[in-house]
C-alpha positions in Angstrom: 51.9 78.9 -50.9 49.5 78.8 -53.8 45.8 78.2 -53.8 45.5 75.1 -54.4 48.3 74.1 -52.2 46.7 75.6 -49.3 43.3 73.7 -49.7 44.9 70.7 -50.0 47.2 71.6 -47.0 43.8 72.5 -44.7 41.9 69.1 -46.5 45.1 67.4 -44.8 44.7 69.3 -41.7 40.7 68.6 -41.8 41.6 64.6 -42.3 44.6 64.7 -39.8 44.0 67.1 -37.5 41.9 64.7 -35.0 44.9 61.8 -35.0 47.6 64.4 -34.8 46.2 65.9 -31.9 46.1 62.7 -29.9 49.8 61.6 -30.7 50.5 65.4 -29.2 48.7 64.8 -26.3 50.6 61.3 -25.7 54.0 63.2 -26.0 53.2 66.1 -24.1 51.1 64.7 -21.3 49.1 68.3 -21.4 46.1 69.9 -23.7 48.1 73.4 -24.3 51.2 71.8 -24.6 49.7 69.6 -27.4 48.5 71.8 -29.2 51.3 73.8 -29.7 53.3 71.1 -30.4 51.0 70.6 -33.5 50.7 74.0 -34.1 55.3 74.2 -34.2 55.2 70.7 -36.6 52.2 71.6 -38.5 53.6 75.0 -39.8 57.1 73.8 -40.2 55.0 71.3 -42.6 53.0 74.0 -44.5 56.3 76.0 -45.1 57.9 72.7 -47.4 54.4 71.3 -48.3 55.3 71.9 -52.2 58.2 70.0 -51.3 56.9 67.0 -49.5 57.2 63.3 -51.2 55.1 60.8 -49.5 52.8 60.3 -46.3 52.3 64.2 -45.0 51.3 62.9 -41.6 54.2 60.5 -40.9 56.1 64.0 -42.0 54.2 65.6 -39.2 54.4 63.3 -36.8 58.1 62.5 -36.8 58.4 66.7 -36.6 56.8 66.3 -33.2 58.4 63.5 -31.8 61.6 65.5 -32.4 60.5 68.6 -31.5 59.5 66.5 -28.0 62.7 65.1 -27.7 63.8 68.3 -27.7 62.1 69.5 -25.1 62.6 66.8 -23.3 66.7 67.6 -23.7 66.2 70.9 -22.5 63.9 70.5 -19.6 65.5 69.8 -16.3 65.1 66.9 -14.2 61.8 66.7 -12.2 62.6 66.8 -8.5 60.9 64.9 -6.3 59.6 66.4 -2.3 59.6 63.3 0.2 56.7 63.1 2.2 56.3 61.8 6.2 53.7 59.0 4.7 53.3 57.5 1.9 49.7 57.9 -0.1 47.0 55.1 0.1 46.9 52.9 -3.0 43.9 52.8 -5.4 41.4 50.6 -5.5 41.4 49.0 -8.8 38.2 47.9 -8.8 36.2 50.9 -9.3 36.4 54.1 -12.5 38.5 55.9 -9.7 40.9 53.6 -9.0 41.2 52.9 -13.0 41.4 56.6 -13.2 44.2 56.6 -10.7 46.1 54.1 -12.8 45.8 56.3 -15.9 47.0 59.5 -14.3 50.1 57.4 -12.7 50.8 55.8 -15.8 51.1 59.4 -17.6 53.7 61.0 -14.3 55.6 57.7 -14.9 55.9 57.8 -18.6 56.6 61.9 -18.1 60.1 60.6 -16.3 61.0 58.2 -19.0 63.7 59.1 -21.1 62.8 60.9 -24.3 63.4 58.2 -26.2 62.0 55.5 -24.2 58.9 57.4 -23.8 58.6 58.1 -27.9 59.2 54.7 -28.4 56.5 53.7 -26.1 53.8 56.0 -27.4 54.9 55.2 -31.1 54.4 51.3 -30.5 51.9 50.9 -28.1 49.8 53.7 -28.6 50.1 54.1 -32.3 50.3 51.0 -32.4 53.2 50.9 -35.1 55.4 47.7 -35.9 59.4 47.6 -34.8 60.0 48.8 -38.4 57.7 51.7 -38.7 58.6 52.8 -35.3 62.5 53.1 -35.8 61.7 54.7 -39.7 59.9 57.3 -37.6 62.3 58.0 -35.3 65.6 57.7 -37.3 66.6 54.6 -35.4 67.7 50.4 -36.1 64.8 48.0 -35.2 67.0 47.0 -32.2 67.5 50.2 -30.5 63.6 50.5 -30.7 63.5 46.8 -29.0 66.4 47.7 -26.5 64.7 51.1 -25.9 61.2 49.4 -25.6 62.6 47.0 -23.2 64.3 49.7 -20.7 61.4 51.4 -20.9 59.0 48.8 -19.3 62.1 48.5 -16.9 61.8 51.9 -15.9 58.0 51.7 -15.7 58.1 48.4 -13.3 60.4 50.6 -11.3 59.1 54.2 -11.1 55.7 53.2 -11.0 55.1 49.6 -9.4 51.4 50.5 -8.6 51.0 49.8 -12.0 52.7 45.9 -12.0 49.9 44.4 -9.9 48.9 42.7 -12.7 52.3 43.4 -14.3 52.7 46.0 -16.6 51.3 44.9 -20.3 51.0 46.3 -23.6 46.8 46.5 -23.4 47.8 48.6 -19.8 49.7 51.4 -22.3 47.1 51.5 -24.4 
């Protein structure tokens, strides 16, 4: 990579870097993971930056998703230990409880299916339309509605802490 290439390549990184980093963390569900995550799409980037056309970050962001998914594919199913008792339920009126809430929300989404979970992060916490969403991850419009539906499914079901006040786009967020 030339000079000028690379500046603009760390300018992009500079602008980017703080977005990127928080679409890792919502597909990994862990700091380290993240980060390498980033690390993985962003040099795959830098190695065809000459070549890009278009929106680097979409480029870099779609390299994580399906380097996720991949993952994902590869890791083996989480087993679950029973237990003698069940655990007390939060209290959803205090940070704690909301706290609670959060951290169930991320176990749940970390069984989803890669997909349903991608599809979840991209349209609810990147807050992209049906369209952007299924450009980004090489998909129809109606697999990303179908998928976004099973999803929620699978959240009322794995997790039905979180459906007291049933579970709702803002609650994603």
């Amino acid at each position: 990579m030339r000079e000028p290439e690379r500046e603009q390549f760390r300018k992009f990184v500079a602008d980017s870097g703080g977005r990127l980093i928080r679409v890792a963390m919502a597909l990994t569900g862990d700091r380290h993971a993240a980060e390498d995550l980033l690390q993985s799409a962003l040099t795959s980037t830098a190695a065809r930056w000459r070549h890009l056309d278009g929106d680097p970050e979409a480029y870099v962001r779609r390299a994580m998703y399906h380097a996720q998914v991949t993952i994902w594919r590869r890791r083996q199913r989480l087993r679950e230990t029973p237990t003698a008792h069940m655990p007390e339920r939060a209290d959803h009126r205090d940070e704690i409880g909301a706290t609670d809430r959060r951290l169930a929300l991320r176990q749940a989404l970390m069984r989803l299916a890669p997909r349903q979970r991608a599809v979840l992060v991209a349209r609810f916490y990147e807050d992209l339309s049906e369209e952007d969403t299924a450009a980004l991850l090489g998909c129809s419009p109606g697999t990303v509605r179908s998928q976004l539906h099973r999803a929620l499914a699978r959240l009322r079901q794995i997790a039905p802490e979180l459906h007291d006040d049933h579970l709702t786009e803002e609650k994603i967020r």
